[in-house]
C-alpha positions, 0 to 999 in steps of 0.5 A, spaced: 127 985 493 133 983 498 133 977 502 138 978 506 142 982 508 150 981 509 150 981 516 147 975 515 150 971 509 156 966 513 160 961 509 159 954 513 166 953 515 165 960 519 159 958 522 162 952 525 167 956 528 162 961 531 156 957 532 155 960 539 156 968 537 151 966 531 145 964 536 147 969 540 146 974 535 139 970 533 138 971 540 138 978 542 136 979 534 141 983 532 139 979 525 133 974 524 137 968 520 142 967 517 144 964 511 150 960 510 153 958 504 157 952 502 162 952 496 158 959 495 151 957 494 146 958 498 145 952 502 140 953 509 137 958 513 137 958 520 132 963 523 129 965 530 124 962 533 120 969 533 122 968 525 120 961 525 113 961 528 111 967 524 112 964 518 109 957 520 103 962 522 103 966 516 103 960 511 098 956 516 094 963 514 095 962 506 093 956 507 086 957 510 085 963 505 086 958 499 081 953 502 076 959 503 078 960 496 076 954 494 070 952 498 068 958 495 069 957 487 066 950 488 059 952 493 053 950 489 050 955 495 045 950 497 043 951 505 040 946 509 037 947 516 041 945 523 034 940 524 034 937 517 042 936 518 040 933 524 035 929 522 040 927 515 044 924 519 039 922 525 040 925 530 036 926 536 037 933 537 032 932 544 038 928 547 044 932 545 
């Protein structure tokens, strides 16, 4: 699997000198990160908000999927009423 492509791998030094063209080029998604390097490692990715925000939303979904999981693997599937909940906890569902 490809992570990136070389249109966007950037030494830092190169960055620092085209820091501009670079967000430009986010900007008007002619890529979608950019990875740079220093001293030939990969060091950072710098992405696109739209990128940045679908991969909060994509990992906020994996999240909730492993608490299903979880919730699901560890339910004994007892059930009890909203009245007996309400009663439990004494509340008084007349003054909600």
């Amino acid at each position: 699997m490809v992570w990136f492509a070389t249109d966007e791998l950037i030494s830092s030094t190169k960055l620092v000198r085209n820091f501009g063209s670079v967000l430009d080029k986010l900007k008007n998604k002619e890529i979608s990160k950019v990875w740079v390097l220093k001293n030939n490692n990969l060091e950072w990715v710098f992405l696109s908000r739209e990128t940045y925000d679908k991969l909060i939303e994509y990992i906020e979904d994996f999240e909730d999927l492993l608490l299903v999981k979880e919730r699901l693997e560890n339910d004994n599937w007892t059930r009890i009423s909203y009245e007996e909940m309400a009663k439990k906890h004494n509340i008084d569902l007349n003054n909600l």
